[in-house]
C-alpha positions in Angstrom: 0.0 0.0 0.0 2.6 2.0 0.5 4.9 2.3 -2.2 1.6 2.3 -4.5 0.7 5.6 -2.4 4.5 7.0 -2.9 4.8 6.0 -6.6 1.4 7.6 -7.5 1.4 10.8 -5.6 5.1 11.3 -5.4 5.5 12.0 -1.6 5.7 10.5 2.0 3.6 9.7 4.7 3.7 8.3 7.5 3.5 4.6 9.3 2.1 4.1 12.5 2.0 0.8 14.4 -1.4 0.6 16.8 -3.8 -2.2 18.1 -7.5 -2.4 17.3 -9.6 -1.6 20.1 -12.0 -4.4 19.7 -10.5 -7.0 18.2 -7.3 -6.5 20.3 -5.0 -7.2 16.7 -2.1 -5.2 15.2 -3.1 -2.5 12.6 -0.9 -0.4 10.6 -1.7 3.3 10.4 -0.4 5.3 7.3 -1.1 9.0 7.7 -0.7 10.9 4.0 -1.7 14.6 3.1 -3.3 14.9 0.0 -4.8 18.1 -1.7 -7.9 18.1 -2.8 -8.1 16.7 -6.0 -6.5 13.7 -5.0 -8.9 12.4 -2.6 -10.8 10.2 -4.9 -7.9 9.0 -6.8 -6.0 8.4 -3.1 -9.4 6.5 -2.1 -9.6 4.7 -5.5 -5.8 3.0 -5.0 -5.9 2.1 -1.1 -10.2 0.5 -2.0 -8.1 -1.4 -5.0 -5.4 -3.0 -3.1 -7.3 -3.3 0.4 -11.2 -3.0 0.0 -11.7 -3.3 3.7 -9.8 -0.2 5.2 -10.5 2.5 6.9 -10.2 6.0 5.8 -10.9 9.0 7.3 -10.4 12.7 6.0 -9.5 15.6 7.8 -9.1 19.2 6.4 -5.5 20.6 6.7 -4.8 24.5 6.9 -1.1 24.4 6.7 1.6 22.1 5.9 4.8 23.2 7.2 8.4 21.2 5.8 9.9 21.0 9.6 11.7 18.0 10.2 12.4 16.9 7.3 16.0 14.9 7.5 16.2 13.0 3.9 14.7 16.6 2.3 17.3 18.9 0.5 17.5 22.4 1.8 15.7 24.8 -1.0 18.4 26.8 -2.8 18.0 30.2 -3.2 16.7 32.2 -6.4 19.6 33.7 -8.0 18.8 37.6 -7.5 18.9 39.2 -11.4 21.8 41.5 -12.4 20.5 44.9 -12.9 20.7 46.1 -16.3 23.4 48.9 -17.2 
């Protein structure tokens, strides 16, 4: 499920280990932001490959790039030479 996610969106999430509550068993968690448009592409693929999870959708204000070890610093614009 995962690399499916990563290949067709082109970004990371992120894996959670946890325990149903009821049924007491071991459940994997994968937290992804999408944008808009890709919710019903992003709920096509995980109903494809596992037609019994669970999927809930929040709304997201903000997504800030904090944290982000493996992720390249942005390089600066180069500042254009004034004309003489």
């Amino acid at each position: 499920m995962c690399r499916a996610i990563s290949e067709t969106f082109e970004h990371g999430m992120t894996i959670v280990d946890a325990k149903g509550f009821y049924s007491n068993s071991p459940r994997t968690l994968i937290y992804v932001v999408v944008n808009r448009f890709q919710i019903i592409p992003m709920k096509d693929l995980v109903h494809r490959i596992d037609p019994t999870a669970y999927i809930t959708i929040h709304e997201v204000a903000d997504v800030f790039q904090m944290n982000q070890d493996s992720a390249p610093a942005p390089k600066p614009e180069p500042t254009p030479e004034p004309e003489p």
